[in-house]
DSSP file (Angstrom, degrees, kcal/mol; ACC not computed):
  #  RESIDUE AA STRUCTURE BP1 BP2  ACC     N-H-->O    O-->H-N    N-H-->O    O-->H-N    TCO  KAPPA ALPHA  PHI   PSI    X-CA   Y-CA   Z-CA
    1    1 A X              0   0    0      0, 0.0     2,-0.5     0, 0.0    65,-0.2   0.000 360.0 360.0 360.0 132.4  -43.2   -4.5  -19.2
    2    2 A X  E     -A   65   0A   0     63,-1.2    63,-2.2     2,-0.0     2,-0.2  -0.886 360.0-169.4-112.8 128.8  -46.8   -4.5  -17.5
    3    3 A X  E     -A   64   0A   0     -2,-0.5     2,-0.4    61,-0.2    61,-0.2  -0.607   8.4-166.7-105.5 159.5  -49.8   -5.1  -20.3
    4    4 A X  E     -A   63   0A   0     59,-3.5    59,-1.4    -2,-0.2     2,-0.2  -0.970  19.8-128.6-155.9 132.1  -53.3   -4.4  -18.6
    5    5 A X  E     -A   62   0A   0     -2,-0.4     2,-0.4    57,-0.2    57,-0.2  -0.595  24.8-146.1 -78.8 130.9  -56.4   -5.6  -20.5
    6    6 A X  E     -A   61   0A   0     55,-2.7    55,-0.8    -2,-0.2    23,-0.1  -0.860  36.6 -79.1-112.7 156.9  -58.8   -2.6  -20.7
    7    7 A X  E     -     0   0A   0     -2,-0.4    23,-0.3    53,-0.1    21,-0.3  -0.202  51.3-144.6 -59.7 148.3  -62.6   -3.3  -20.5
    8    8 A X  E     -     0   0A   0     21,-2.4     2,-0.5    19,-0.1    20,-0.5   0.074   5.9-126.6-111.6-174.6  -63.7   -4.4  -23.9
    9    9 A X  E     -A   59   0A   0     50,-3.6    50,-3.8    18,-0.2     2,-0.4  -0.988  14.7-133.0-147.7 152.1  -67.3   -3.6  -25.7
   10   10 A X  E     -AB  58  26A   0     16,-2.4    16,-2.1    -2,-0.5     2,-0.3  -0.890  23.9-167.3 -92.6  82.6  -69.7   -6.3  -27.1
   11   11 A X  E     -AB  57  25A   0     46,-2.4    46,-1.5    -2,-0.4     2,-0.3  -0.853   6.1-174.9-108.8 155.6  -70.8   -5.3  -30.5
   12   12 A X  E     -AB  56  24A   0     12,-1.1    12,-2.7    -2,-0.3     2,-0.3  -0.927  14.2-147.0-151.6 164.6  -73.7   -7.1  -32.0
   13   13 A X  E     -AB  55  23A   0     42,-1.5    41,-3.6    -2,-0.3    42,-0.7  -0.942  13.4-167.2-143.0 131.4  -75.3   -7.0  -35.3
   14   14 A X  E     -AB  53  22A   0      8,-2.5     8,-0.6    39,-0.3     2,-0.4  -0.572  13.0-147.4-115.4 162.9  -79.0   -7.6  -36.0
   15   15 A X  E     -AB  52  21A   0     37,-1.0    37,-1.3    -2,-0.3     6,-0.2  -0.940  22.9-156.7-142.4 125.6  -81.2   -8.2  -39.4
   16   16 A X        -     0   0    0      4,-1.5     6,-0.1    -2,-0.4    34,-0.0  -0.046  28.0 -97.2-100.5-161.3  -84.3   -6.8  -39.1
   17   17 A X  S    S+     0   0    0      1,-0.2    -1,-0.0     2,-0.1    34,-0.0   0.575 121.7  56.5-123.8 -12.7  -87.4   -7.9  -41.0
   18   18 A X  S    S-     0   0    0      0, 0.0    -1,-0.2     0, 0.0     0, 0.0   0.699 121.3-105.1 -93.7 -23.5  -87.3   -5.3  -43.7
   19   19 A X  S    S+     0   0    0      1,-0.1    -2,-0.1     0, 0.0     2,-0.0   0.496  81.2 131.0 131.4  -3.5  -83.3   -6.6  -44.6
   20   20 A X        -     0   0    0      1,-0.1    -4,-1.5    -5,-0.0     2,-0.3   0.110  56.4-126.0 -85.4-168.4  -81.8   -3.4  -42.9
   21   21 A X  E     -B   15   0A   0     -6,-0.2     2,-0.3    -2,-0.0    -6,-0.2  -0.886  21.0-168.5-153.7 141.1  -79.0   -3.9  -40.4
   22   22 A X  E     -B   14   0A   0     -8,-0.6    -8,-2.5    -2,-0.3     2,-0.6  -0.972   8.3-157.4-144.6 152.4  -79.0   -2.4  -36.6
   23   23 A X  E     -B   13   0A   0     -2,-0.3     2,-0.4   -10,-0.2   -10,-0.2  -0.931   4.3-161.7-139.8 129.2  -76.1   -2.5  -34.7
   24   24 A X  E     -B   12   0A   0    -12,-2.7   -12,-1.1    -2,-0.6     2,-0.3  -0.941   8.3-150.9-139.9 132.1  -76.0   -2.4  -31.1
   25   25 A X  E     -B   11   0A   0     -2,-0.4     2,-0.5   -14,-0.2   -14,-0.2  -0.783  10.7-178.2-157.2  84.6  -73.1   -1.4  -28.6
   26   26 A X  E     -B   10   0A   0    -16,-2.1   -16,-2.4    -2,-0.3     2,-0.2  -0.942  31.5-164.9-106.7 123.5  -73.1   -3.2  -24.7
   27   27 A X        +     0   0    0     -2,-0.5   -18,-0.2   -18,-0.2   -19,-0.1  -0.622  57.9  43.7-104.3 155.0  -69.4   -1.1  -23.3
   28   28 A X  S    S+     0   0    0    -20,-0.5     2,-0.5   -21,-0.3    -1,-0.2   0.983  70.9 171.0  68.3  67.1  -67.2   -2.0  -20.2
   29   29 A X        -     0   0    0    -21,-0.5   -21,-2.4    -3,-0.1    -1,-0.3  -0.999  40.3-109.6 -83.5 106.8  -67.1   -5.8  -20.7
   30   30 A X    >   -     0   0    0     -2,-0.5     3,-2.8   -23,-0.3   -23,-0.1  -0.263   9.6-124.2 -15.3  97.1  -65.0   -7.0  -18.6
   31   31 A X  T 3  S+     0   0    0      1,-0.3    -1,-0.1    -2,-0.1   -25,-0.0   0.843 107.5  44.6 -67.7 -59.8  -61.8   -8.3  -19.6
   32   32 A X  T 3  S+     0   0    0      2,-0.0    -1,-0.3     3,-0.0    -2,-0.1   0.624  78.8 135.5 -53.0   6.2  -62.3  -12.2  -17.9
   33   33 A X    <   -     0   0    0     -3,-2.8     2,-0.4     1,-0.1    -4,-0.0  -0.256  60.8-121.3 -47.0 138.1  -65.7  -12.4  -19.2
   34   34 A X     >  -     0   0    0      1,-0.1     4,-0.8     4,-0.0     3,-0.1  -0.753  11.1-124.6 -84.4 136.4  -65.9  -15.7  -20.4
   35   35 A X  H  > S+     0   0    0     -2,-0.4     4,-3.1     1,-0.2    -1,-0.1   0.725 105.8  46.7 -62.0 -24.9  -66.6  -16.1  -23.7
   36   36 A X  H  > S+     0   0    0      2,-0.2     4,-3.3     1,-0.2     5,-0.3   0.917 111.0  56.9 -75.4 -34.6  -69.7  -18.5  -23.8
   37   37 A X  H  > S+     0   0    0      1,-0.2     4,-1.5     2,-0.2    -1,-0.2   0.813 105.9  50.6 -53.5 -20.9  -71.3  -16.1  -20.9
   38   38 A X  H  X S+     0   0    0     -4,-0.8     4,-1.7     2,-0.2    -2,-0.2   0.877 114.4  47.5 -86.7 -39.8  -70.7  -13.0  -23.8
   39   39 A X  H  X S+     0   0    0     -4,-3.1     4,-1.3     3,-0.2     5,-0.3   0.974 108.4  52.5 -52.6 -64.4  -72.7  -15.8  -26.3
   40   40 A X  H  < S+     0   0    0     -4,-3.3     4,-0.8     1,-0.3     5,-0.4   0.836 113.6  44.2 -59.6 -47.6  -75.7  -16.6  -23.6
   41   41 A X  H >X S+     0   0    0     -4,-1.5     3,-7.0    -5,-0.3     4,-2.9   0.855 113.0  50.3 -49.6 -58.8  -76.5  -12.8  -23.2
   42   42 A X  H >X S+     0   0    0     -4,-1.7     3,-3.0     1,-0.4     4,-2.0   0.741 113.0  42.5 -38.2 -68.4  -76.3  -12.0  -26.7
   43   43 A X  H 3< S+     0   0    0     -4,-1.3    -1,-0.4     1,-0.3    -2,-0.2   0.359 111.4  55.9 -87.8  13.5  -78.4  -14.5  -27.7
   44   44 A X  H <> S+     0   0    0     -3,-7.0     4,-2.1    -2,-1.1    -1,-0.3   0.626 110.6  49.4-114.1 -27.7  -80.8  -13.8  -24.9
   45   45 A X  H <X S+     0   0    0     -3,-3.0     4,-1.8    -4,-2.9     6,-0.2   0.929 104.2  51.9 -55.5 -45.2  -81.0  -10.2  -26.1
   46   46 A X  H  < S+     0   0    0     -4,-2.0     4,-0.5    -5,-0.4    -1,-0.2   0.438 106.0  58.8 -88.9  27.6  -81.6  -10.7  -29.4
   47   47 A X  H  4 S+     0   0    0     -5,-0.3    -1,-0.3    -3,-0.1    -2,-0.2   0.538 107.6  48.1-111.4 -42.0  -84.7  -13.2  -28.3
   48   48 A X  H  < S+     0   0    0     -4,-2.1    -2,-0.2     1,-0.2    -3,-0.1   0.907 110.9  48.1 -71.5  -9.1  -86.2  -10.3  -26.5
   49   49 A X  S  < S-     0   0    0     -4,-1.8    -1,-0.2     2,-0.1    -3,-0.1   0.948 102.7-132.9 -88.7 -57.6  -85.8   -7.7  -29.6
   50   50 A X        +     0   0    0     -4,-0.5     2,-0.2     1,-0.2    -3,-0.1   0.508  62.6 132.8  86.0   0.1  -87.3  -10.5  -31.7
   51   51 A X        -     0   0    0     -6,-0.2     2,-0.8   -35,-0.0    -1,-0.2  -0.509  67.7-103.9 -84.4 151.4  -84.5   -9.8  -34.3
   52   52 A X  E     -A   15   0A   0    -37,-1.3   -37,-1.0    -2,-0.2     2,-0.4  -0.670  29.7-132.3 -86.4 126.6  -82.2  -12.2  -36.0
   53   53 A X  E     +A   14   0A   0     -2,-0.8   -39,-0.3     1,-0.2     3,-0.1  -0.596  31.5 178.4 -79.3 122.0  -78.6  -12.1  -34.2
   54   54 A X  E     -     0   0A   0    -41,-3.6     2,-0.3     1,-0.4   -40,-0.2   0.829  63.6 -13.2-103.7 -50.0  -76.0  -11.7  -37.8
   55   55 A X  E     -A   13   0A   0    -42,-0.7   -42,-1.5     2,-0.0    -1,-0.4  -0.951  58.8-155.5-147.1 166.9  -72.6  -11.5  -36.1
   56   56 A X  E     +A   12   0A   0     -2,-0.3   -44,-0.2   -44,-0.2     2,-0.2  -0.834  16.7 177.6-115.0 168.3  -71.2  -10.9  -32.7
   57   57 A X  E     -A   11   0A   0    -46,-1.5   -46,-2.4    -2,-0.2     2,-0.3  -0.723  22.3-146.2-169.3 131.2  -67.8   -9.5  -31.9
   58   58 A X  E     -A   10   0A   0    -48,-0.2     2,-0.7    -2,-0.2   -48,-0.3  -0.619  18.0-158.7-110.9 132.9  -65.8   -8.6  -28.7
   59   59 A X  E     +A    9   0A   0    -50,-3.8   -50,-3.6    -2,-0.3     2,-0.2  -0.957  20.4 167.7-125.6 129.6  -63.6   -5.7  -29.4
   60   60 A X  E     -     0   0A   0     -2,-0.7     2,-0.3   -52,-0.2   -53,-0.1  -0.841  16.6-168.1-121.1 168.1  -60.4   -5.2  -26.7
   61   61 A X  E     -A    6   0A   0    -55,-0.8   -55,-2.7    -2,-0.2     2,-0.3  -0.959   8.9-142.9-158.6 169.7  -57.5   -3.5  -26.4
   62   62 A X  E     -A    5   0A   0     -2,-0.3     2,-0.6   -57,-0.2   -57,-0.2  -0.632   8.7-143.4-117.9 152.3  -54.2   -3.5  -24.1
   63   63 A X  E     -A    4   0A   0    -59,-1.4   -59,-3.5    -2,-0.3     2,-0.4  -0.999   8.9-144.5-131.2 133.6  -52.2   -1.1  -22.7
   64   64 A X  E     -A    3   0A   0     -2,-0.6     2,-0.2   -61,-0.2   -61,-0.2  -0.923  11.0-170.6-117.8 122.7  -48.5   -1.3  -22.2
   65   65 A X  E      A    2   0A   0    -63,-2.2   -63,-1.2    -2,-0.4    -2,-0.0  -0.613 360.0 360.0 -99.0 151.1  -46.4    0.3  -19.0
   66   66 A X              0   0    0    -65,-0.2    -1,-0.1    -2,-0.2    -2,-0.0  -0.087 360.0 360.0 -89.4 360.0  -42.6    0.3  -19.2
């Protein structure tokens, strides 16, 4: 059986200043991205937005050939 990592998306989760919630979507992450490289962006995004970063989470998924 051959499993094959398909590219993953980057969701991140904001708090904004009125208390509301944004959620914002970077697609086609790469499956060997390393994880700490997936922190620095985030956290280098959410310095230029000027938002407070609430969660991150890396979403994947696999495929399996017979």
């Amino acid at each position: 059986m051959t499993v094959l990592q398909n590219p993953g998306r980057l969701n991140m989760v904001f708090t904004l200043s009125d208390s509301s919630i944004r959620r914002e979507r970077i697609g086609n992450v790469i499956p060997t991205a390393l994880d700490q490289d997936l922190y620095d962006i985030t956290v280098a995004i959410a310095n230029l937005l000027n938002d407070v970063l609430f969660d991150i989470r890396l979403a994947t998924s696999k495929t399996y050939a017979a």
